[in-house]
C-alpha positions, -999 to +999 in steps of 0.1 A: -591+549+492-576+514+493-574+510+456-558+549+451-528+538+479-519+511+462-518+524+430-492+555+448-472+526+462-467+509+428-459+540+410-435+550+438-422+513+431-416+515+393-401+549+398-376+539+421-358+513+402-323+516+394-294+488+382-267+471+398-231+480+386-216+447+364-247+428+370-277+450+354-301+436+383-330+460+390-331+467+423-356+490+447-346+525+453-363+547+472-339+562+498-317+590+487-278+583+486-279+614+507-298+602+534-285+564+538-249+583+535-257+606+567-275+576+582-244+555+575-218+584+586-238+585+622-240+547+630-201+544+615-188+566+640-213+553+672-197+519+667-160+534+664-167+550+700-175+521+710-147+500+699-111+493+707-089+500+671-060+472+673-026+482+681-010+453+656+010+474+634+013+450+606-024+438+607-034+477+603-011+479+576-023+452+557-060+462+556-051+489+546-028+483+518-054+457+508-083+477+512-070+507+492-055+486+460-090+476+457-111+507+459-084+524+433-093+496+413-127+499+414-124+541+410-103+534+381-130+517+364-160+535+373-140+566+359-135+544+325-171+537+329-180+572+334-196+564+364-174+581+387-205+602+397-220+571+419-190+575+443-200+607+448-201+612+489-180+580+491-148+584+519-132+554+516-120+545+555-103+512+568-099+500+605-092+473+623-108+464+655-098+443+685-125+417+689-124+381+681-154+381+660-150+365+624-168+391+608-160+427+586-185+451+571-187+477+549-212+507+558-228+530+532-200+557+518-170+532+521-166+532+556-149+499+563-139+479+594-122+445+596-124+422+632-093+409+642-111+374+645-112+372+606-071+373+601-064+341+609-091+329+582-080+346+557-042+344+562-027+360+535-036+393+517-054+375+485-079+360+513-085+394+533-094+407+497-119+381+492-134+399+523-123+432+514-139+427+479-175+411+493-177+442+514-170+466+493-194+454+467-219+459+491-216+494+496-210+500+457-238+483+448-259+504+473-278+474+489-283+491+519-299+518+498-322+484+488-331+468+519-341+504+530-366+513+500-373+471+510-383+479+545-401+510+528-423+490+503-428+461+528-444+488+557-464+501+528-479+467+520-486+457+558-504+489+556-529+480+532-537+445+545-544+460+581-568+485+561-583+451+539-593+430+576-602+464+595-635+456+594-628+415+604-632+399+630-600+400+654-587+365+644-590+371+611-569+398+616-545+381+635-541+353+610-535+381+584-506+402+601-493+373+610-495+352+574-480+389+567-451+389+590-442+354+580-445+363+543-425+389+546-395+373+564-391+342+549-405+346+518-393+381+507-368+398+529-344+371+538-340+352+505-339+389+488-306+396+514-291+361+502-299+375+466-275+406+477-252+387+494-245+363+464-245+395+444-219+410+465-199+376+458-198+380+421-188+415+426-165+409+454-147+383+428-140+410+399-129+439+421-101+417+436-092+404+405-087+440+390-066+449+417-045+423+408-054+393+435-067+359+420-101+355+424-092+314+425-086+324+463-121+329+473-126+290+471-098+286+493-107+311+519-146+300+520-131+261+523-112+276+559-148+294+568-167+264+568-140+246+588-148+272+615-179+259+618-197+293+607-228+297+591-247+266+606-280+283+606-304+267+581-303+288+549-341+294+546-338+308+576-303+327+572-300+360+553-266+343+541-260+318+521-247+279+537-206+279+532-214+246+507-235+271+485-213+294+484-184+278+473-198+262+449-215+295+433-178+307+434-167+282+416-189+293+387-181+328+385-145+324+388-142+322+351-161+356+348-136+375+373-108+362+357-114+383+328-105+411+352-074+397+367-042+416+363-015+401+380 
């Protein structure tokens, strides 16, 4: 019984691959675009009850503006690509919010929303498309999409352990969900979300750059991150990468985006 779950679970696996736009990585897919979008639609619009849109004019206005030069940039080449079917469901939707977090995010479907807390770090509009860009990489490579089919895959797995030590003794047991949990966290799911989030760099990088913003300014708005003092959580035990790490990953694919820039 064992033997013929796992085997399901692997071919569900292979199946349910699919590649990353630009990058070619194969990533896990075993969630619908349909589902994650309605997901995505429902938790976009519980947080927007919740939350106080900002009445600065020009702030509004310059997400905005940023936020759609990017995504036609991005349309423009998926339609070149003829890929302009994997936007399919996508609504593209930008707000700002009045809290003092530094933080933005990007849901599932394009639905975007910016923290007033982050303005001051990125300054100008080149830096808020640094942000803009990361984010909306995200939700065009679909790694929420991943780190559900992740979740998925990983229940799957616990699973089958619990089934292997049923018939242990308790603390064996114990030892082995826990070695499990462990396993899973630190040595699967959080270095597979710095994966994503390095991935959504690289991305981030080109689809400013083809809306016309030099990529050169993501050093520059990482170097006034890390004087915030953000991101001090050990990286083995962060789901994002240290600001030192990132920069200098930056620095390496700046060449790449350039290729893209069109001033």
């Amino acid at each position: 019984m064992y033997k013929k779950a796992t085997l399901a679970l692997v071919v569900l696996m292979l199946s349910g691959c699919s590649s990353v736009l630009l990058t070619g990585r194969k990533q896990l897919n075993l969630v619908s675009d349909e589902q994650v979008l309605a997901l995505s639609d429902s938790a976009y619009h519980s947080f927007m009850a919740t939350s106080v849109v900002s009445g600065k004019a020009m702030d509004n206005a310059r997400v905005l503006r940023v936020g759609k030069r990017i995504t036609a940039a991005v349309e423009a080449y998926m339609k070149d690509q003829g890929l302009s079917d994997q936007l399919k469901g996508y609504n593209w939707e930008f707000n700002l919010v009045k809290d003092t977090s530094v933080n933005a995010f990007c849901m599932p479907g394009g639905k975007i929303v910016v923290f007033e807390g982050i303005l001051p770090v990125t300054q100008t509009d080149a830096g808020l498309a640094v942000v803009l860009g990361h984010e909306i990489a995200h939700a065009i490579a679909k790694h929420a999409n991943e780190r559900m089919s992740q979740q998925l895959a990983a229940k799957s797995v616990g699973s089958a352990v619990a089934t292997i030590f049923q018939y242990k003794s308790q603390t064996a047991q114990t030892l082995a969900n826990t070695g499990y949990a462990l396993l899973a966290e630190y040595g699967f799911t959080l270095p597979y979300s710095r994966k994503q989030e390095y991935e959504a760099d690289r991305l981030g990088l080109i689809f400013m750059a083809m809306a016309g913003y030099d990529p050169q300014e993501s050093v520059n708005f990482w170097s006034r991150m890390a004087a915030t003092g953000s991101s001090t959580t050990p990286e083995l035990m962060s789901t994002h990468p240290s600001n030192a790490n990132r920069i200098s990953n930056l620095q390496k694919l700046i060449p790449e985006a350039q290729k893209f820039y069109k001033q």
